[in-house]
C-alpha positions in Angstrom: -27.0 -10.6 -18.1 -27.5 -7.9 -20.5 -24.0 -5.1 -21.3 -26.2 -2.6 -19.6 -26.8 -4.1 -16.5 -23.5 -6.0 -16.3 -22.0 -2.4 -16.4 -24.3 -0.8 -13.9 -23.6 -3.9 -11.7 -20.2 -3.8 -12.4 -19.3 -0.3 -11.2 -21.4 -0.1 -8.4 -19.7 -2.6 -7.3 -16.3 -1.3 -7.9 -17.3 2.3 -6.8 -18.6 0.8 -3.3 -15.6 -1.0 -2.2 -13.3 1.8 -4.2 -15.1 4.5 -1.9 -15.1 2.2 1.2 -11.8 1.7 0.8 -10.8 5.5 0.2 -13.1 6.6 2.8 -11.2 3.9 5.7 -8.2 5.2 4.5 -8.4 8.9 4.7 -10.3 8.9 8.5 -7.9 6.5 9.9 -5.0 9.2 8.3 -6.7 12.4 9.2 -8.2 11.4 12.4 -7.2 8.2 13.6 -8.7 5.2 15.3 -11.3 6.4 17.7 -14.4 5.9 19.6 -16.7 7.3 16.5 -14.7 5.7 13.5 -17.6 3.6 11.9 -20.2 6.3 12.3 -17.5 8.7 10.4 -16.8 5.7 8.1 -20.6 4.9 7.1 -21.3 8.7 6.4 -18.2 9.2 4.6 -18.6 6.0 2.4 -22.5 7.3 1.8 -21.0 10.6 0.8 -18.0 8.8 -1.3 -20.7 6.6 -3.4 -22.8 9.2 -4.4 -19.5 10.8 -6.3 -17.9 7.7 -7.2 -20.8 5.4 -8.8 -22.1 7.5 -11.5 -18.3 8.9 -12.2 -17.1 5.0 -12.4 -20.0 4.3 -15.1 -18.8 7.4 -17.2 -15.1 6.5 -17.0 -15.7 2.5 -17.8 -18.3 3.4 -20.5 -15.9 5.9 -22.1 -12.8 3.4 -21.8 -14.7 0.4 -23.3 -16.2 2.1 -26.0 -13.7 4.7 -26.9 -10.6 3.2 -25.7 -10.6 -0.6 -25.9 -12.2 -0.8 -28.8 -9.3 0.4 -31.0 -6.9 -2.1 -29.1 -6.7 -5.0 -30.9 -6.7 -7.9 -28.1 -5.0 -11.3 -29.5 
């Protein structure tokens, strides 16, 4: 698999369980368990990708370029 599409791969999947996660999370805090949990959940996660996919591939392209490369691993 080529860098670029291991990358996009990689944070899309990161940024969709990240988001599901986040999304689960803040409902079942602000609102609770209820009868219309997974409806709110599925158009809060749709709403929580959109921001978090394309900010994950900025932040992991800037870390492994910019940050880990002056690390020196051993």
């Amino acid at each position: 698999m080529s860098r670029k599409l291991y990358r996009l791969v990689f944070t899309g999947l990161m940024a969709m369980m990240m988001s599901l996660i986040i999304s689960a999370a803040l409902i079942l805090v602000k609102a609770g368990y209820n009868d219309h949990f997974f409806s709110d959940l599925l158009s809060s996660w749709g709403l929580g990708f959109v921001f978090a996919w394309p900010s994950a591939y900025v932040c992991a392209y800037f870390i492994q370029e910019h940050v880990l490369s002056r690390i020196e691993f051993y």
